[in-house]
DSSP file (Angstrom, degrees, kcal/mol; ACC not computed):
  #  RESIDUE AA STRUCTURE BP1 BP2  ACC     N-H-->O    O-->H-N    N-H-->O    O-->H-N    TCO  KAPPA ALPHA  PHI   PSI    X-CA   Y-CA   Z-CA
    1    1 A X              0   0    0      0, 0.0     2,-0.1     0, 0.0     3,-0.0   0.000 360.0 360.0 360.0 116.1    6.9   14.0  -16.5
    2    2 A X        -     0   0    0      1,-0.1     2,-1.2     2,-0.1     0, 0.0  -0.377 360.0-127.1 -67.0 139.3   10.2   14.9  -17.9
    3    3 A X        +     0   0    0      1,-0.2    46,-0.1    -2,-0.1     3,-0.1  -0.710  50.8 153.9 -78.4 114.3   11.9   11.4  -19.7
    4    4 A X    >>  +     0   0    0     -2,-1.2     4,-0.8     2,-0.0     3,-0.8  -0.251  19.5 129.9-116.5  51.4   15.5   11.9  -17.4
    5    5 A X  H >>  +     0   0    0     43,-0.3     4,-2.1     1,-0.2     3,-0.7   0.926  68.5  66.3 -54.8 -32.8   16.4    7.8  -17.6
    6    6 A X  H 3> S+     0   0    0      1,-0.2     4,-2.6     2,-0.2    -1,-0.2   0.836  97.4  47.9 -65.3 -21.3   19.8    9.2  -18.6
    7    7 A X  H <> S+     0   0    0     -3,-0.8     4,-0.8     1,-0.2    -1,-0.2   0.529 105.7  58.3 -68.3 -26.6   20.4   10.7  -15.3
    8    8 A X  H <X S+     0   0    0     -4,-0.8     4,-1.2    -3,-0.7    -1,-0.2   0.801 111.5  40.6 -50.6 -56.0   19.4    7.6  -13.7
    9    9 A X  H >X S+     0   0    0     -4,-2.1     3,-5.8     2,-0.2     4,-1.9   0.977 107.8  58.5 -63.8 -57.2   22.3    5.7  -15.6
   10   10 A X  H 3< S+     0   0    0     -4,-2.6     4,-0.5     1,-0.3     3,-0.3   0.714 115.4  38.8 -40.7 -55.8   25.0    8.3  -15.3
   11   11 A X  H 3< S+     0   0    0     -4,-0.8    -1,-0.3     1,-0.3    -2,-0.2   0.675 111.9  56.0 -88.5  -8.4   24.5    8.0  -11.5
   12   12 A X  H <X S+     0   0    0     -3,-5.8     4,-2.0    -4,-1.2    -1,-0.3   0.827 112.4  49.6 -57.8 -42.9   24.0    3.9  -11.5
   13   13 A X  H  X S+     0   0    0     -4,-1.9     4,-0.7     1,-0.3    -2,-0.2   0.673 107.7  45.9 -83.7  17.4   27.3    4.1  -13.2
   14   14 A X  H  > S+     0   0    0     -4,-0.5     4,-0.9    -5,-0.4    -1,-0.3   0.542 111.2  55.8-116.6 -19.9   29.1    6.3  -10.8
   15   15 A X  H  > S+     0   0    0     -3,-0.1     4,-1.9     2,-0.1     5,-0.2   0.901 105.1  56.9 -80.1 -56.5   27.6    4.0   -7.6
   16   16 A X  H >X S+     0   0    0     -4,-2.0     4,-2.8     2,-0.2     3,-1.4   0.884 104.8  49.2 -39.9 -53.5   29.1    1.1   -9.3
   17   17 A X  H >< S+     0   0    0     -4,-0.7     3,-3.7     1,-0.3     4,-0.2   0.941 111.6  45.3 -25.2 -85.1   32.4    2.7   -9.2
   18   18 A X  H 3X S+     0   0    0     -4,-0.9     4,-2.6     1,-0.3    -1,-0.3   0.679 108.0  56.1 -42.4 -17.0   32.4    3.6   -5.7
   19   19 A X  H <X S+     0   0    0     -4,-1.9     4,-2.9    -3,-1.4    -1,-0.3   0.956 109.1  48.3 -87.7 -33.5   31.3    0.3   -5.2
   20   20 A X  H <X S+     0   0    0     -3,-3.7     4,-1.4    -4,-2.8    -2,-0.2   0.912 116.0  45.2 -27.6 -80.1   34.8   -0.7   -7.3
   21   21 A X  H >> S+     0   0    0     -4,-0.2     4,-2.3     1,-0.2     3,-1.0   0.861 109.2  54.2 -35.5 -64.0   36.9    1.6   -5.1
   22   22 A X  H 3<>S+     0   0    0     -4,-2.6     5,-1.9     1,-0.3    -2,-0.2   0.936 112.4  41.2 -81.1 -24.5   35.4    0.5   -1.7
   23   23 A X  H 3<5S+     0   0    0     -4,-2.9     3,-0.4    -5,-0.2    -1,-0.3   0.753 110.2  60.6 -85.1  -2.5   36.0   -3.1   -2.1
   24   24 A X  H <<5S+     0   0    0     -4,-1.4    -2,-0.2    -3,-1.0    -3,-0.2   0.542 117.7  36.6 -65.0 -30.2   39.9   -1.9   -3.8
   25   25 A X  T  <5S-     0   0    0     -4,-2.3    -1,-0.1     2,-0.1    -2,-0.1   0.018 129.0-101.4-128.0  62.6   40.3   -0.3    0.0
   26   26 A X  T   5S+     0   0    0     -3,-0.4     2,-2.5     1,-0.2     3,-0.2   0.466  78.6 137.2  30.7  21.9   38.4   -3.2    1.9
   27   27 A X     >< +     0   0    0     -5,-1.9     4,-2.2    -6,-0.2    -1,-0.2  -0.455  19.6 158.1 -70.6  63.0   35.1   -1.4    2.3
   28   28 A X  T  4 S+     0   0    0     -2,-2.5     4,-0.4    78,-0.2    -1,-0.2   0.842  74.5  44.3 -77.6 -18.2   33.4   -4.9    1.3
   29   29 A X  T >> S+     0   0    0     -3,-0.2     4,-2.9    77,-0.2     3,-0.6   0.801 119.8  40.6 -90.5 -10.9   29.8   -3.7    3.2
   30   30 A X  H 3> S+     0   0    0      1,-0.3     4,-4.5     2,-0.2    -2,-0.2   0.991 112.7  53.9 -68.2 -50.8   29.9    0.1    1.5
   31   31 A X  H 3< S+     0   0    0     -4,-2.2     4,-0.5     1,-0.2    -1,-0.3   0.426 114.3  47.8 -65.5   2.2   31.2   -1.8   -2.0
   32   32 A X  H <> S+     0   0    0     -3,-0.6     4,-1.3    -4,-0.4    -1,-0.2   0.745 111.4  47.3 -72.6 -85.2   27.7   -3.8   -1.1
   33   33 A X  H  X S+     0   0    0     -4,-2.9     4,-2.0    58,-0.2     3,-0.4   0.989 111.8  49.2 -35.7 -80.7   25.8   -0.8   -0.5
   34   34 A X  H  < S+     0   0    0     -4,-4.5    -1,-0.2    -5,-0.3    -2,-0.2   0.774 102.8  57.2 -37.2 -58.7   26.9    0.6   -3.4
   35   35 A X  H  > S+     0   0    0     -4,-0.5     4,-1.0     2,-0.2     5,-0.2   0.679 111.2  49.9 -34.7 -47.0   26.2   -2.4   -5.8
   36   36 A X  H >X S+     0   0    0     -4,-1.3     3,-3.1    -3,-0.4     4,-1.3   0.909 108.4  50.0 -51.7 -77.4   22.6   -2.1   -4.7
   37   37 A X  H 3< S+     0   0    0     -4,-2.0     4,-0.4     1,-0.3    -2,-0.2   0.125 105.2  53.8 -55.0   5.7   22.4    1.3   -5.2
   38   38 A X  H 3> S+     0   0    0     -2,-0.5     4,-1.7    -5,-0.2    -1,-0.3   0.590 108.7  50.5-106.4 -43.4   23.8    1.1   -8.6
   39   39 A X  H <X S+     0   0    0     -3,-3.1     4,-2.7    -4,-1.0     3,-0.4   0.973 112.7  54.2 -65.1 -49.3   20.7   -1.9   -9.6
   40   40 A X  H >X S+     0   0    0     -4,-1.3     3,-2.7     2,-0.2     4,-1.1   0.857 114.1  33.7 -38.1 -91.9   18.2    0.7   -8.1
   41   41 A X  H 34 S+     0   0    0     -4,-0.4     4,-0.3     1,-0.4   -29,-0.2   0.438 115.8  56.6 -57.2 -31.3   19.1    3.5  -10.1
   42   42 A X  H >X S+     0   0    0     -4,-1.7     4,-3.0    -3,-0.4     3,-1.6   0.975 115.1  38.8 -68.1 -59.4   19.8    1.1  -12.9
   43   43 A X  H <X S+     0   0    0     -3,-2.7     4,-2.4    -4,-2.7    -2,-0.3   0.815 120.3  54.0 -67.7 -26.7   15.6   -0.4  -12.6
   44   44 A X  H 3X S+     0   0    0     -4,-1.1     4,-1.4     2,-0.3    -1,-0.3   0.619  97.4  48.8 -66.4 -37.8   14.9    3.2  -12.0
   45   45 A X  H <> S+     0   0    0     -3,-1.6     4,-4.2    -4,-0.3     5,-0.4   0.683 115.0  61.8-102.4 -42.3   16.4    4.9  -15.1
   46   46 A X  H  X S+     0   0    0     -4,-3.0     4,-4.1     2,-0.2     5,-0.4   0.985 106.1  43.6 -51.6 -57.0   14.1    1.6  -16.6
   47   47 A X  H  X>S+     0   0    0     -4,-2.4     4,-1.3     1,-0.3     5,-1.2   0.969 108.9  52.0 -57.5 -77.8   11.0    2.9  -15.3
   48   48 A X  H  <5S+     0   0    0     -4,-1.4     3,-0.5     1,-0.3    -1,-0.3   0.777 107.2  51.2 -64.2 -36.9   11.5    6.0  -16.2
   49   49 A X  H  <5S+     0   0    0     -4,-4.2    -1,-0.3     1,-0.2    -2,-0.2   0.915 111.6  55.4 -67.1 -29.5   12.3    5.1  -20.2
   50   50 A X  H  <5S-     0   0    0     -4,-4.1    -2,-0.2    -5,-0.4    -1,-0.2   0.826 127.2-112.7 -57.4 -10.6    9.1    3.2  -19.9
   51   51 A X  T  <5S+     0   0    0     -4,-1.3     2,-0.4    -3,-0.5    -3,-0.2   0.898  73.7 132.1  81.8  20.1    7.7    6.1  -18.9
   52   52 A X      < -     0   0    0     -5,-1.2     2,-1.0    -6,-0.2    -1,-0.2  -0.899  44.8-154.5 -97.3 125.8    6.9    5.3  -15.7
   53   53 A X        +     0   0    0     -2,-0.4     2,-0.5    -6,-0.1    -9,-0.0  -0.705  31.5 171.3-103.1 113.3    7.8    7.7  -12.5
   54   54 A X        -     0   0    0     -2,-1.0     2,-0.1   -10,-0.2    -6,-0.1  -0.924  19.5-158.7-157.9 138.3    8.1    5.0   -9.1
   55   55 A X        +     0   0    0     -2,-0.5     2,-0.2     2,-0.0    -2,-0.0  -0.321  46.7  76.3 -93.0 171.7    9.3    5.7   -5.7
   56   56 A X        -     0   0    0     -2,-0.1    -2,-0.0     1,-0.1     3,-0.0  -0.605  65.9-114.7 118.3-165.9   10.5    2.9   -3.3
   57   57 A X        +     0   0    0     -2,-0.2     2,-0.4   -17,-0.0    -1,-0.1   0.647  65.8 110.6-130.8 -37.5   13.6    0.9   -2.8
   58   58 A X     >> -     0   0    0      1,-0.2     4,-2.4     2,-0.1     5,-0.5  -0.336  45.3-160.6 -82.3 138.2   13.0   -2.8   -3.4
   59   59 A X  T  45S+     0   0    0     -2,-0.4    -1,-0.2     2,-0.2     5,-0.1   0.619  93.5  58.6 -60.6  -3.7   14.6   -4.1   -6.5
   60   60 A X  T >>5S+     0   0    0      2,-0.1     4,-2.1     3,-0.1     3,-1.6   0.790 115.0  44.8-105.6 -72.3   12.2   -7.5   -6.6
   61   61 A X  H 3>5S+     0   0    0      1,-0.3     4,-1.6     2,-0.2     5,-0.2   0.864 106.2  57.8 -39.6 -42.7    9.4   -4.6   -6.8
   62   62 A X  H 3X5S+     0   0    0     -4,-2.4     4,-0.6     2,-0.2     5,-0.3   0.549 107.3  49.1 -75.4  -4.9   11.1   -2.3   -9.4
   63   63 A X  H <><S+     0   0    0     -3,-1.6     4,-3.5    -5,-0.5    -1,-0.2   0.927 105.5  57.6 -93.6 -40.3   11.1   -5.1  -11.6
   64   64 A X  H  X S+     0   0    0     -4,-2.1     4,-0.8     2,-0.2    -2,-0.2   0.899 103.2  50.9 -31.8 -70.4    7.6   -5.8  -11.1
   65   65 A X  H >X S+     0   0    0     -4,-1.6     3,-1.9     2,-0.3     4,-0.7   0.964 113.1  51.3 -63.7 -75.4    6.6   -2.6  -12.1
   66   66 A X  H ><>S+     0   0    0     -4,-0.6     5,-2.5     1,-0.3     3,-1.4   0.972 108.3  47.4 -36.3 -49.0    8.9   -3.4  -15.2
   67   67 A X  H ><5S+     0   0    0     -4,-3.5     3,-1.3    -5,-0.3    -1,-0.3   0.877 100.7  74.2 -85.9 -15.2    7.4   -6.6  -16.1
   68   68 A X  H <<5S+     0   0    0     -3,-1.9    -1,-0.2    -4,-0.8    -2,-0.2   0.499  99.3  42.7 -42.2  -8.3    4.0   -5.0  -15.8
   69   69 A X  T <<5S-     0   0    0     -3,-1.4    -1,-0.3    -4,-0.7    -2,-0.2   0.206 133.7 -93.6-124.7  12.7    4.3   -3.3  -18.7
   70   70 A X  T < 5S+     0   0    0     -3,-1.3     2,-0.5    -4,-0.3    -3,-0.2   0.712  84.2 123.9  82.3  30.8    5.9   -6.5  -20.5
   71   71 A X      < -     0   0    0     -5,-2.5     2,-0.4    -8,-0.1    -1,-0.2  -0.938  38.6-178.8-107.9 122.2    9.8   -5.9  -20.0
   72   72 A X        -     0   0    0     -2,-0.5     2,-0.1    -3,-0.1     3,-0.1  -0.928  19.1-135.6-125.5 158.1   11.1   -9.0  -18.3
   73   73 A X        -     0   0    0     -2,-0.4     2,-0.2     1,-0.1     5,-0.1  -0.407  28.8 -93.7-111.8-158.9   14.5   -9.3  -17.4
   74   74 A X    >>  -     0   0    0      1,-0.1     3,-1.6    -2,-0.1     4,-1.6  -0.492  42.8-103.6-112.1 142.4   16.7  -12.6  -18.0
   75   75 A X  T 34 S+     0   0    0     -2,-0.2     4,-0.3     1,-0.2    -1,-0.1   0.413 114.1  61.0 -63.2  28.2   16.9  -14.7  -15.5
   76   76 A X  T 3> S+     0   0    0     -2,-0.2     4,-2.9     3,-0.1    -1,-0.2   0.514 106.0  48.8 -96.0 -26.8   20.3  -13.9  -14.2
   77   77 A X  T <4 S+     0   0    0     -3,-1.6    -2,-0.2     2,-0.2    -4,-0.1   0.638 105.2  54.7 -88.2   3.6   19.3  -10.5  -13.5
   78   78 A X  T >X S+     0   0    0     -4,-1.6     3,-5.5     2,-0.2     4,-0.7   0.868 110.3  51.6 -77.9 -51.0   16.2  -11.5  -11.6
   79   79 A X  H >> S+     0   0    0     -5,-0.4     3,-4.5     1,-0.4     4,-2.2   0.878 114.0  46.3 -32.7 -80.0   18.8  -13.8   -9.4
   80   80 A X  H 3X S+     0   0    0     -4,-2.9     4,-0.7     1,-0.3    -1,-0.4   0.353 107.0  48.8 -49.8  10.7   20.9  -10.6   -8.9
   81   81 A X  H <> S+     0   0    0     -3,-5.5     4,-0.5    -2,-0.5    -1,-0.3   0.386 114.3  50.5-116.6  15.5   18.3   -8.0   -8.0
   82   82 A X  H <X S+     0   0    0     -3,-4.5     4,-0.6    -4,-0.7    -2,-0.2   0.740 118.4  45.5 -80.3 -40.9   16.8  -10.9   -5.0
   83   83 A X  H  < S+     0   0    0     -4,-2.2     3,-0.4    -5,-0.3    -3,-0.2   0.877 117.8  36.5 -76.6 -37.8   20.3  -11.0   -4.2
   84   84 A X  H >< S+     0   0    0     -4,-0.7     3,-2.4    -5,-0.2     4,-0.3   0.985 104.9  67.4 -42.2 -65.2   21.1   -7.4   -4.1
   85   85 A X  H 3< S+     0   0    0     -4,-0.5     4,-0.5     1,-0.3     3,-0.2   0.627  89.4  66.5 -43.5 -22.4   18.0   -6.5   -2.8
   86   86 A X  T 3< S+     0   0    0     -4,-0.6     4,-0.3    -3,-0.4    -1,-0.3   0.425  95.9  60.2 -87.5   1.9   19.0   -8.4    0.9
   87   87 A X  S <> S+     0   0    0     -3,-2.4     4,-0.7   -55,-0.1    -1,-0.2   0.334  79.5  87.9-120.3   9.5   22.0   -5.8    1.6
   88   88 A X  T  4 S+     0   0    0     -4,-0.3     4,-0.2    -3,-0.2     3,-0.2   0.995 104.7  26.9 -39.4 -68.3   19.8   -2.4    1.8
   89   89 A X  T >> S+     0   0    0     -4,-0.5     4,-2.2     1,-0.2     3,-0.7   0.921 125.4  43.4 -73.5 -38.4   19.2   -2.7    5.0
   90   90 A X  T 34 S+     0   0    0     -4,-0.3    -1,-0.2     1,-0.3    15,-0.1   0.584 102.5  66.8 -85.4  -5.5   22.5   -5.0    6.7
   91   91 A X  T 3< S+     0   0    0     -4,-0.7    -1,-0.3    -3,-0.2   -58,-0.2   0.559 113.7  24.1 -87.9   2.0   25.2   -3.3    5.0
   92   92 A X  T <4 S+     0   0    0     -3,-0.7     2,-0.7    -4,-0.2    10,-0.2   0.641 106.8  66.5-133.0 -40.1   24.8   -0.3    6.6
   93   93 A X    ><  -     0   0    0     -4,-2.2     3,-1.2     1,-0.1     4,-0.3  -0.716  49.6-161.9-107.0 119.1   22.9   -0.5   10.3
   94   94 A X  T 3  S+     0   0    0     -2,-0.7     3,-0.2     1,-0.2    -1,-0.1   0.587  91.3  74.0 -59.2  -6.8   24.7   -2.3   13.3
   95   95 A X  T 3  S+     0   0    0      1,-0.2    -1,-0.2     3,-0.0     6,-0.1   0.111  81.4  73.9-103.9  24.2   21.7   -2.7   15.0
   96   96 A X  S <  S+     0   0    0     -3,-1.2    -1,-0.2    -6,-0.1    -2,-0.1   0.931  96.7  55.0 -85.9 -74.8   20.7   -5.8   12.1
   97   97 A X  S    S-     0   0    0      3,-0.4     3,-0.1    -4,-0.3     5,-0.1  -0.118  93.0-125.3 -86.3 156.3   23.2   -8.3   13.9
   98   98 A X  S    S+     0   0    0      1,-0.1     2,-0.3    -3,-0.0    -1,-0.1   0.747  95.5  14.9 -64.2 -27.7   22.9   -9.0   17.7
   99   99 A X  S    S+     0   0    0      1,-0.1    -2,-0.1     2,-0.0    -1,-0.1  -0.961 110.2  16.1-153.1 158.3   26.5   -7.9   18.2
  100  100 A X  S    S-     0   0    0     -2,-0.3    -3,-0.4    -3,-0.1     2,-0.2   0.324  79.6 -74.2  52.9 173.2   29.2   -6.0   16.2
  101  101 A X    >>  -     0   0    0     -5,-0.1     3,-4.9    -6,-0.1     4,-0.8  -0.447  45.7 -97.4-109.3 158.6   28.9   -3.6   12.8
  102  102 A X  H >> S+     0   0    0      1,-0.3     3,-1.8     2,-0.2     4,-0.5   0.843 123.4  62.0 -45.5 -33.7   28.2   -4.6    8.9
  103  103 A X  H 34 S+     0   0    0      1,-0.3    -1,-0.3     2,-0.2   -75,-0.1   0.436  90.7  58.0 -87.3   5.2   31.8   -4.4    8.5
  104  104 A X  H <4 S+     0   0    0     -3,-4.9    -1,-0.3     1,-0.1    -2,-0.2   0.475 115.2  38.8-103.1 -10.3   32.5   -7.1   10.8
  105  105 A X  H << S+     0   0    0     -3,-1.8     2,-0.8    -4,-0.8    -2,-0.2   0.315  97.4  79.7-127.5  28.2   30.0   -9.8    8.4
  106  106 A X     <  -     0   0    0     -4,-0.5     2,-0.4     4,-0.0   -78,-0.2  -0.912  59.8-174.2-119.5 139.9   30.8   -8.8    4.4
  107  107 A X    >   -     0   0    0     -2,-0.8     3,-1.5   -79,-0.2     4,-0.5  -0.960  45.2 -93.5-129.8 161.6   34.0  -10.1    2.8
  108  108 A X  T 3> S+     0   0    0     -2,-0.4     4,-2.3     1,-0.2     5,-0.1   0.632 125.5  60.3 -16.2 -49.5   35.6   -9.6   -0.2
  109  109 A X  H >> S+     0   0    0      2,-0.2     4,-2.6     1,-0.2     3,-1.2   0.973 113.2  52.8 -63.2 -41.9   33.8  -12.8   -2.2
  110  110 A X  H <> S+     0   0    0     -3,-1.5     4,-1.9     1,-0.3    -2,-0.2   0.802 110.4  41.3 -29.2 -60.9   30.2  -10.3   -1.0
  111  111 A X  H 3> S+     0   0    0     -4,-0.5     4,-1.1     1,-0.2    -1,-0.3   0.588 115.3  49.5-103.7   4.7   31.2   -7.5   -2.3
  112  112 A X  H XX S+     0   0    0     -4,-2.3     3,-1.4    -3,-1.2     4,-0.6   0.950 114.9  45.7 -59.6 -56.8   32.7   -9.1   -5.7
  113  113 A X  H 3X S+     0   0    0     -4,-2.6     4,-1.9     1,-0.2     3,-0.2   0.808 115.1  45.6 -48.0 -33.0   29.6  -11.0   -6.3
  114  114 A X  H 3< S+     0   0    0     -4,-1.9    -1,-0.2     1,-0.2    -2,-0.2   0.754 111.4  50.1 -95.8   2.1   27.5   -8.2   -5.6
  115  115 A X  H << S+     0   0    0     -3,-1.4     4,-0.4    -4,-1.1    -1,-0.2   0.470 109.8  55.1 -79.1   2.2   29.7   -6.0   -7.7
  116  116 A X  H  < S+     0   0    0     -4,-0.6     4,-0.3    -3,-0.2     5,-0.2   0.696 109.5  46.0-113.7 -62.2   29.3   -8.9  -10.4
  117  117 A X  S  < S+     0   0    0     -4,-1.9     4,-0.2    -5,-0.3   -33,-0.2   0.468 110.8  54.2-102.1  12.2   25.3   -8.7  -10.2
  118  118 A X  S  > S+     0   0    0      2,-0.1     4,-2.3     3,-0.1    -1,-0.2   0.706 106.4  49.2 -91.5 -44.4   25.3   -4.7  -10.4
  119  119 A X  H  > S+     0   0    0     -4,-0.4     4,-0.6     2,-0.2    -2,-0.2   0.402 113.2  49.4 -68.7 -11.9   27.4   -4.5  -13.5
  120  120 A X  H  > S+     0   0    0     -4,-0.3     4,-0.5     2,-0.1    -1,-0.1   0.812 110.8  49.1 -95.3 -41.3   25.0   -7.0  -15.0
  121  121 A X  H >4 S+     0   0    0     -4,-0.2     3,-0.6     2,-0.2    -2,-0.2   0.895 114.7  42.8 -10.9 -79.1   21.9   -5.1  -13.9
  122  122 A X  H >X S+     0   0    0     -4,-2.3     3,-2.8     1,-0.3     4,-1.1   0.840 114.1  50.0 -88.3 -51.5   23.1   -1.9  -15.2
  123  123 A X  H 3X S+     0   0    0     -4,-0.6     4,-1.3     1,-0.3    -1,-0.3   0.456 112.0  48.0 -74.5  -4.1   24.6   -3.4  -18.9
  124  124 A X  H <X S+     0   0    0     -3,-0.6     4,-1.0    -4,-0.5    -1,-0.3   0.434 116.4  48.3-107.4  -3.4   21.2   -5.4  -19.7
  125  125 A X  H <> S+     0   0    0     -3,-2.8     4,-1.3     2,-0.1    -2,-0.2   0.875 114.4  46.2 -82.8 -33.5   19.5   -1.7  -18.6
  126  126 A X  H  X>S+     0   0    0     -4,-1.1     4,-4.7     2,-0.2     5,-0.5   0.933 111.8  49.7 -68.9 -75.0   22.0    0.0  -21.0
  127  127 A X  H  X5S+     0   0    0     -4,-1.3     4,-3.6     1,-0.2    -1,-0.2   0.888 112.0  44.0 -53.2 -31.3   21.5   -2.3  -23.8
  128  128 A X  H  X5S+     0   0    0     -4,-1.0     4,-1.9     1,-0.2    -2,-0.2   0.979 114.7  53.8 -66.7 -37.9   17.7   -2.2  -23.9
  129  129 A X  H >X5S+     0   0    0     -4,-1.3     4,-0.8     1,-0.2     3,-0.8   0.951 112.4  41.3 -34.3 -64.6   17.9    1.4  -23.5
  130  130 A X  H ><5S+     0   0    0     -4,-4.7     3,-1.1     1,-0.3    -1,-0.2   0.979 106.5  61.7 -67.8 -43.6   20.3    1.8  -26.4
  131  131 A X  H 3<<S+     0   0    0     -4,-3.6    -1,-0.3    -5,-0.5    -2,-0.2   0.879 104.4  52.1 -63.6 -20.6   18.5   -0.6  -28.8
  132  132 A X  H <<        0   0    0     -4,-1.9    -1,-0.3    -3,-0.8    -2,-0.2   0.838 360.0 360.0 -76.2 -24.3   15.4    1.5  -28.7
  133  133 A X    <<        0   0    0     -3,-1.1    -1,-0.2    -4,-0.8    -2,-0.1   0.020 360.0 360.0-110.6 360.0   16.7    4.7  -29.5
């Protein structure tokens, strides 16, 4: 299995952006989305320097998988990936709420906070990464 964790950050750090950009032009459920998909990519890019290859989506799982093999992360970044991990599915499908679209229930404080606990994600993935190497 080829080691490509670096291809994993570089595109955790390019979701964070966009998640930057859509809450700069009030996209607060995309900048949401995005924030996930930047912690994915982030636990993902992990796995894969462990030397581990794993499909699936939830962050509370991808971490699992991490701490099986004795990397555990701090307990701010556990907080943030339970709290990321609840806008895969409601930032994106209207058919979550009984009425109206994602973009009618995220605000601003959402998608700061979850841009907040994506950028923490991805810099405690970054440092372990770097210190080994």
């Amino acid at each position: 299995m080829p080691r490509r964790f670096s291809d994993w950050l570089r595109q955790a750090r390019r979701n964070l952006l966009s998640a930057e950009i859509n809450a700069q032009h009030g996209l607060y459920e995309e900048a949401c989305y995005e924030s996930y998909q930047a912690a994915e990519k982030a636990l993902k890019a992990l796995l894969q320097w462990l030397g581990i290859e794993r499909r699936g989506h939830s962050l509370v799982f991808l971490m699992r998988e991490a701490e099986a093999r004795g990397t555990r992360a701090p307990d701010s970044v556990r907080r943030c990936l339970f709290a990321l991990d609840k806008h895969y599915i409601p930032s994106r499908y209207p058919d979550v709420y009984d009425e109206g679209a994602p973009a009618d229930y995220y605000t601003e404080d959402d998608a700061r906070s979850c841009i907040q606990c994506a950028r923490e994600v991805l810099e405690w993935v970054e440092k372990l990464v770097k210190q080994s190497m």
